[in-house]
C-alpha positions as CSV (number, residue, x, y, z in Angstrom):
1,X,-1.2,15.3,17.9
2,X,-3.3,13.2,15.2
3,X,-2.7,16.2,12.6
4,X,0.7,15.8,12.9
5,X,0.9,12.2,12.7
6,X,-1.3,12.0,9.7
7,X,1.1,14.5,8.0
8,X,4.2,12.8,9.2
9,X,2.3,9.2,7.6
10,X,1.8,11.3,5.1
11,X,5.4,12.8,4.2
12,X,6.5,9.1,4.3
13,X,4.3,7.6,2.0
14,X,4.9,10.8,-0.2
15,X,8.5,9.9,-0.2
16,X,8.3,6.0,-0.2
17,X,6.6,6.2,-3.4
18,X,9.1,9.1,-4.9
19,X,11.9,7.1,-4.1
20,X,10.3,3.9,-5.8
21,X,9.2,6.0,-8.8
22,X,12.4,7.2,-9.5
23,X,14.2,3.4,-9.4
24,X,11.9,2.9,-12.5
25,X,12.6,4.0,-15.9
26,X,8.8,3.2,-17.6
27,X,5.7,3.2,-15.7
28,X,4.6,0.0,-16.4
29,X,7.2,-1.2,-14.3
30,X,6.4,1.2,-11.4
31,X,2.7,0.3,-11.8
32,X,3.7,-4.1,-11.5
33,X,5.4,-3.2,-8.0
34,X,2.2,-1.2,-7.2
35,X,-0.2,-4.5,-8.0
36,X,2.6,-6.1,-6.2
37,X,2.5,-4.9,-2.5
38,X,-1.5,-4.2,-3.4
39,X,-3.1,-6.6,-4.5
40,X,-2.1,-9.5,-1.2
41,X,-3.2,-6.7,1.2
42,X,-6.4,-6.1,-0.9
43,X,-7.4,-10.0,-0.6
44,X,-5.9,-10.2,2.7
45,X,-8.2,-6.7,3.9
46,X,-11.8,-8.7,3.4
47,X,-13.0,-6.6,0.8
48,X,-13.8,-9.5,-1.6
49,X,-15.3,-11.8,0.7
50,X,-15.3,-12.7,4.7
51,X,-13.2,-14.7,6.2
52,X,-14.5,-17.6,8.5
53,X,-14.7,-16.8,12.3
54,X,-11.6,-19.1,13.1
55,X,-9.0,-16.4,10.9
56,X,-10.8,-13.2,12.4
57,X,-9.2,-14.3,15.6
């Protein structure tokens, strides 16, 4: 059951960024969207720093 919802997560990730990549004509334009979705849930993730006890919840 985990096999096939890792390929099914997967095939829609595949195609989510297909379907982006073909909106844009130039890469750099693909590659802004990218740092656009990334970059919050980067920050947001704790991977730069920890967040205080009160945000952890």
């Amino acid at each position: 059951m985990a096999l096939v919802f890792m390929v099914l997560t997967f095939a829609t990730f595949v195609g989510f960024g297909l379907t982006l990549g073909g909106v844009f004509e130039d890469t750099e334009g693909f590659m802004g969207l990218v740092n656009l979705i990334q970059m919050p849930i980067f920050f947001l993730s704790g991977a730069m720093w920890s967040f205080p006890d009160f945000i952890k919840a």
